[in-house]
C-alpha positions, 0 to 999 in steps of 0.5 A: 500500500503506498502512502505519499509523504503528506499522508504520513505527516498527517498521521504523525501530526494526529498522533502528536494532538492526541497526546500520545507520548510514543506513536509507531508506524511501520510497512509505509510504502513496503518498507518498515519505518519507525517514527518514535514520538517521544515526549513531543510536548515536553520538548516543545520550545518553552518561554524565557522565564525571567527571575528578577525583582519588580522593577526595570534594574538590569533586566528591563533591557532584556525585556525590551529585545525580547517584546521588539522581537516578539518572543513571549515570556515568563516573569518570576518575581523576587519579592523578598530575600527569602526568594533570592536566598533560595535561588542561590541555595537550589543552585540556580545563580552562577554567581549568586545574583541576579537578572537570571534568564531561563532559556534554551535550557540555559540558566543565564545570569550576566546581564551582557551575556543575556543580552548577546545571546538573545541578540544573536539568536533573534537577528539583533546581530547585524550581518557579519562581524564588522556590523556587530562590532558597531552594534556592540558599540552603539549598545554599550555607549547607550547602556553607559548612559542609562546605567547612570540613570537607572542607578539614580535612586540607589545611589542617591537617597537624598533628592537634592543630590538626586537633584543635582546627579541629574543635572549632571547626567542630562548635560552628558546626554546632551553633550556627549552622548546624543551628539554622536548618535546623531552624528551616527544617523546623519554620517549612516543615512538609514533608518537604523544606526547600523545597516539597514534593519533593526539591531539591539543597538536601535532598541537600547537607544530608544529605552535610553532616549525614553529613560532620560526624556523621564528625567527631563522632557525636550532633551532631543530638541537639538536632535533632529535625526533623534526625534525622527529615529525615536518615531520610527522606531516607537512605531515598530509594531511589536515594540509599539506594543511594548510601549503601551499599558499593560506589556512587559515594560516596567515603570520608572522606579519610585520610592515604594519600589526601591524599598521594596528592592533594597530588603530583597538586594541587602 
């Protein structure tokens, strides 16, 4: 009796919606073929699971990569000391902190190495190897700046050196860190900072812009190319999804929220 192929992989598609952990055909087209099904739900691909505090910290970045591409994920929040001393206790933190990111089998902790990978495995990596040390570039000159931003409230309890801190972060955004991205837009000619498609580096760029227009409103109003990169981007479908109420994203980290970290953290 001759099968064609179709016929087989409907078979087996039927076997698999069935719930059957092991299927076995044989005699196909007068030769034996065996198809061993074995626990095909449990090796379907399963959903990065984010473990991290309530609050952007270092993982908001991951976030964002992973919602402008798409990928769906799990968040399991660390609310109390206790939470983070058991993940240590089970194993689970290579270096016995946090972000940690569940994926590909993978328990990834360092936030750049968490960062590469998705990069690279969702088409965030540029072309070649030339255009990835440039992504890499424009990614740490923006993770530079928004790490003085986020570390604002930890480092600064005292709202008028908060005050103070902030004035100086905002003329290192308008002095020396907005000037060459844009000088990078103008000198590039493309929608994007490096070839002509969406990279890590235009994500991190925008949640750097977006981060620092939170300090101070009008901080682009010498950027031109900046406003209109910051359009473009923002109406990318999957990261104007990000930006609206109700995704992933985290909000800025008020008073309650760095409490509530600093009894997880010390």
């Amino acid at each position: 009796m001759q099968f064609e192929t179709e016929i087989v992989f409907q078979i087996i598609t039927l076997y698999i919606k069935s719930g059957i952990e092991t299927c076995l055909l044989s005699l196909v087209s007068h030769c034996e073929v065996i198809f061993f099904c074995q626990n095909r739900k449990g090796n379907m691909a399963e959903k990065p699971k984010l473990h991290y505090f309530y609050g952007r910290g270092r993982m908001e970045t991951v976030r964002w990569l992973l919602s402008a591409v798409g990928v769906e994920f799990e968040e399991q929040f660390i609310q109390s000391k206790a939470d983070l001393e058991k993940l240590k206790k089970d194993g689970l933190l290579l270096f016995q902190q946090v972000p940690m990111v569940e994926i590909d089998g993978m328990k990834l902790v360092q936030s750049r190495a968490i960062l590469n990978y998705i990069a690279a495995k969702y088409n965030l990596y540029g072309k070649d190897i030339k255009q990835r040390a440039l992504i890499d570039v424009y990614s740490e000159g923006a993770w530079d700046l928004g790490e003085m931003i986020m570390q604002l409230p930890w480092k600064y309890i005292d709202p008028e050196e908060r005050e103070k801190e902030t004035i100086v972060i905002l003329e290192k955004a308008t002095g020396r860190y907005f000037p060459v991205f844009e000088k990078v837009l103008k000198d590039h000619g493309q929608d994007f900072l490096v070839g002509n498609q969406l990279s890590r580096a235009d994500i991190q760029l925008l949640e750097t812009i977006l981060a620092t227009e939170e300090l101070k409103e009008g901080v682009l109003s010498k950027f031109p190319l900046l406003k209109a990169f910051k359009t473009k981007i923002s109406n990318i479908s999957n990261i104007k999804k990000f930006l609206q109420p109700g995704s992933p994203r985290k909000p800025p980290l008020d008073e309650k929220m760095l409490a509530e970290a600093i009894n997880i953290f010390y």
